[in-house]
N, C-alpha and C positions, 0 to 999 in steps of 0.2 A: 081701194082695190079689193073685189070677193073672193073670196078663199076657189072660187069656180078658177079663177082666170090663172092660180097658179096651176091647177090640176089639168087645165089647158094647156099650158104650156110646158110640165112633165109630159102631157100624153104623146104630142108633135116631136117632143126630142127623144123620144122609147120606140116609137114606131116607126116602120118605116115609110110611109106615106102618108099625107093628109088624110088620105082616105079612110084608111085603117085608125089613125088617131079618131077620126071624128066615130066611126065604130065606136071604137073602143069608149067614147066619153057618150057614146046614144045621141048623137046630134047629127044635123048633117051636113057634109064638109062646105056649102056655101057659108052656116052659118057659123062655122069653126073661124072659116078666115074671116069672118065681120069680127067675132070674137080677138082675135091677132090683130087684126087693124085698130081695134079700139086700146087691146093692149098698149101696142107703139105708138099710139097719141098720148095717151095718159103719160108714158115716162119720159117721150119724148127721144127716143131713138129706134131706130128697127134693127130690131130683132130675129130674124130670119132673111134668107135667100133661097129662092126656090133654084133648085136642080136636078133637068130633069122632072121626074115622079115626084121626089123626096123635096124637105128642106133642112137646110144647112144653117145650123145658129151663127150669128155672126159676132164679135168678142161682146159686142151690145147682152147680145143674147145668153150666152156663156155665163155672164154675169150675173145676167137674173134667174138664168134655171139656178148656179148653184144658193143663191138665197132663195127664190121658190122651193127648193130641194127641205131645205133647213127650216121655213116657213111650214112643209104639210108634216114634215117629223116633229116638228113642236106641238103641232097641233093634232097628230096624232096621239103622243105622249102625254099630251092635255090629257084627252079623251078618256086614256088609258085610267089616268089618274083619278079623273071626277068618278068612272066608273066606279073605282076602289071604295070612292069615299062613298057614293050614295050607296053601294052594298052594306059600306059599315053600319049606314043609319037602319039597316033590314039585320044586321049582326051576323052577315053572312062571310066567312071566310074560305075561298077554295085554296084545295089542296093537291099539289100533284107528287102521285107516289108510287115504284112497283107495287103491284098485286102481293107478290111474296113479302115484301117489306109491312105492306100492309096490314095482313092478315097474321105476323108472328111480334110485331110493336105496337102497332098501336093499340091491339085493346091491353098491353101494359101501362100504354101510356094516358089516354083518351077520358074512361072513365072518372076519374078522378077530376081532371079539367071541366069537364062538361058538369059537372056536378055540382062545382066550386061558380061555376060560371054557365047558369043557365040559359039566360039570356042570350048564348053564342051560338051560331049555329053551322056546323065544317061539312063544305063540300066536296067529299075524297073524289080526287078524279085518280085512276088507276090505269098506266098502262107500261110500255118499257122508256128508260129514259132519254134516250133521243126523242122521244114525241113531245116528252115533258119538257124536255127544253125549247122546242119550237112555239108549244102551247104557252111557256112561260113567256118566251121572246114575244110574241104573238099579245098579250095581254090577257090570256083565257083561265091564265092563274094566277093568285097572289101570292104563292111561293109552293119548293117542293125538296121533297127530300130527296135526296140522290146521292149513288158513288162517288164519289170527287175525283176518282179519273177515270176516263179522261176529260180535262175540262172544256167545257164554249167558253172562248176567248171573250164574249160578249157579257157573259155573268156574272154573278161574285158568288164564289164558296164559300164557306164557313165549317169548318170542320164541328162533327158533333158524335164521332164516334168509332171509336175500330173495334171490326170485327175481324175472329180470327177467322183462318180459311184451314181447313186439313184435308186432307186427300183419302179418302173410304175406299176399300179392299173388300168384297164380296168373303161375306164370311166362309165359305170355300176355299179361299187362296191356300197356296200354300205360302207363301209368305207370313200368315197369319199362326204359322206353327208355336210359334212361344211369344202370343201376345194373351194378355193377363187382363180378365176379365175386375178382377178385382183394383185394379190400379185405374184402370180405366175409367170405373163407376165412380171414384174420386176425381177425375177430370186428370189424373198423368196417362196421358197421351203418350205412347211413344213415338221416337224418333224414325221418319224412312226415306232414305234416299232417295231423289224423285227418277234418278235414273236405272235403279231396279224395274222400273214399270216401262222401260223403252221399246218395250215389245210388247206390249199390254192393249187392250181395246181400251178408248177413252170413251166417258159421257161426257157430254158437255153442255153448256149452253150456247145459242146460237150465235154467231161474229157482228151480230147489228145487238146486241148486248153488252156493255161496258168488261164484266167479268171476263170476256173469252179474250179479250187483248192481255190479261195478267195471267188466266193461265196459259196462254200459251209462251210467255216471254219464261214462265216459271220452266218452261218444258223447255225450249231451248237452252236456258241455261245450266240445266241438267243434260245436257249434249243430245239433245234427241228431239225432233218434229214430232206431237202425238198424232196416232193413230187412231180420230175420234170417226167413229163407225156411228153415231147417232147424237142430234142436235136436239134443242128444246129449248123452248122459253121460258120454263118453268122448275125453278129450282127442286122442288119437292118430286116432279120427273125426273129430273137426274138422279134423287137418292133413290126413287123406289129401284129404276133401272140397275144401279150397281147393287142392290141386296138381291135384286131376281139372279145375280149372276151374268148380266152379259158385259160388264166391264169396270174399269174403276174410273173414279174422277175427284174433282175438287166440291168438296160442302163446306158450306158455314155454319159455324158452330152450336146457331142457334137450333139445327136439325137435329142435335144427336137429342134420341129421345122419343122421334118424333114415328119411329117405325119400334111398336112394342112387341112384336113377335120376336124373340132370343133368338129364335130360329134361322133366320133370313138377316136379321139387325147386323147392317157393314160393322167391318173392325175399322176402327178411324186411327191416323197417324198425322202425328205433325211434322211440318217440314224442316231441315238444319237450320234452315234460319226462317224462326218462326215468322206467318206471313199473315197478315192485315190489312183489310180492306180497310177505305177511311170511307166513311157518310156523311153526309153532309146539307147544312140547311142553303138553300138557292135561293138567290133574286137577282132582280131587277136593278142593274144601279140605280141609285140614286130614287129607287122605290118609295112613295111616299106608302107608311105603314096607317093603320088605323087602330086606335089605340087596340079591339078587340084584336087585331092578330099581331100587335105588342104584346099581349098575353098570353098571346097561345105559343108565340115562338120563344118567348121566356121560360115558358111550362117547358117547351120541347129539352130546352135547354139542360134546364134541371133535373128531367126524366132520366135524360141519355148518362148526364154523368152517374145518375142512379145505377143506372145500368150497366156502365163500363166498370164502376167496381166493382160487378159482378164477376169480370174477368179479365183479372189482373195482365197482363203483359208483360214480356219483356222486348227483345227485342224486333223491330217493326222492318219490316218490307211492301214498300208500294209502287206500284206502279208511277213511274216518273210522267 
């Protein structure tokens, strides 16, 4: 039997008429039902009843869609798979990663790799992580860096890093009255209620972003909905917006530093219970890897712990 006659008989059980199946498969419905007659000879039961417009599987039928079903997922997973491999024989590996992740890690990390291993060549796809994971799901990537929450049930995490989070105060504020420039530039942050800021304008990022579901659970359970007056896709927007003064919000740590005029540069605080994001390396179950990007997610590996003992922790809050 041709891998057509399965694809035939998904189209007839998705749609609701012959008519629209044979559409749908570019043929036309005389020669759909020759196709379904030769099916139910070959197996030797029938598989359908017409009613009406539509047709109705019969337990014959039932049967064989759900192994047809399992039949085009295999072989689409095939597909998926040979692809991976004859990219490897080109030494191509793509990558799926925010813009902001990408532009403040990887050339920590990258350099060195690429160097060690010339031969390898990474294709950064860049965009927010809900796309990344459809594009992951989908086959359009061989792996990607991501938030770990909230997770696709479909995925596998791998934890590969926490970042703090702190919350920037327009250096204006008055709450910033006895904060200490010199503690600071050592990395002690002070400590700041999040519910001193319940009446404050928030910046934020946008609700189809991973981060806005943590701060905003961060703000309820500081007893208060914020009050975010302006959204953004783009973390480096949120900081500039709260140093121009129009509000405060949550940064990751890797920003401070990143605005050098004294002048305008937020006073940053950390929360009572200090708060970390996790990152994390994504795939595919049961993903076949190629040895080139067994080495690259190996390097990623050994990068990140470089880098987390850049900054120490103690105690961790994440979004569940």
């Amino acid at each position: 039997m041709q891998l057509k006659s399965f694809q035939y008989m998904l189209a007839i059980a998705e749609n609701p008429t012959l008519s629209k199946a044979a559409e749908v498969m570019y043929i036309s419905q005389p020669a759909l039902s020759q196709q379904i007659k030769a099916i139910e000879n070959e197996v030797g039961a029938r598989l359908f009843v017409r009613k009406g417009h539509s047709m109705a599987l019969t337990p014959a039928g039932e049967a064989f869609l759900l192994c047809a079903r399992r039949i085009l997922q295999a072989y689409t997973a095939m597909e998926h798979e040979i692809s991976i491999l004859n990219r490897a024989e080109q030494n191509t590996i793509r990558m799926g990663i925010s813009p902001f992740y990408s532009q403040h890690y990887l050339p920590k990390i990258l350099p060195d790799f690429l160097t060690a291993h010339s031969q390898i060549k990474i294709d950064i796809i860049e965009d927010i992580s809900l796309n990344l994971e459809r594009k992951l799901l989908d086959g359009e990537l061989d792996f990607c860096m991501l938030p770990l929450y909230p997770k696709n049930d479909l995925l596998e995490y791998e934890t590969l890093f926490h970042e703090e989070i702190l919350i920037a105060l327009p250096r204006s504020h008055p709450l910033n009255k006895h904060y200490s420039e010199s503690s600071a530039a050592l990395g002690n942050y002070p400590t700041l209620d999040l519910a001193l800021l319940k009446n404050e304008p928030f910046i934020g990022l946008k609700k189809i972003q991973k981060f806005s579901a943590l701060g905003l659970r961060l703000c309820e359970e500081a007893g208060f909905s914020p009050n975010t007056i302006c959204e953004t896709l783009n973390w480096e927007t949120v900081h500039m917006m709260i140093a121009s003064g129009l509000g405060v919000g949550f940064v990751p740590k890797i920003l401070i530093g990143s605005i050098q005029d004294e002048k305008i540069c937020p006073c940053y605080y950390r929360l009572p219970s200090n708060v970390y994001r996790v990152y994390a390396l994504v795939q595919r179950p049961g993903a076949v890897q190629s040895r080139e990007m067994s080495l690259l997610t190996e390097s990623l590996r050994k990068s990140f712990v470089e880098l987390q003992s850049q900054f120490p922790q103690s105690r961790q809050k994440t979004p569940e």
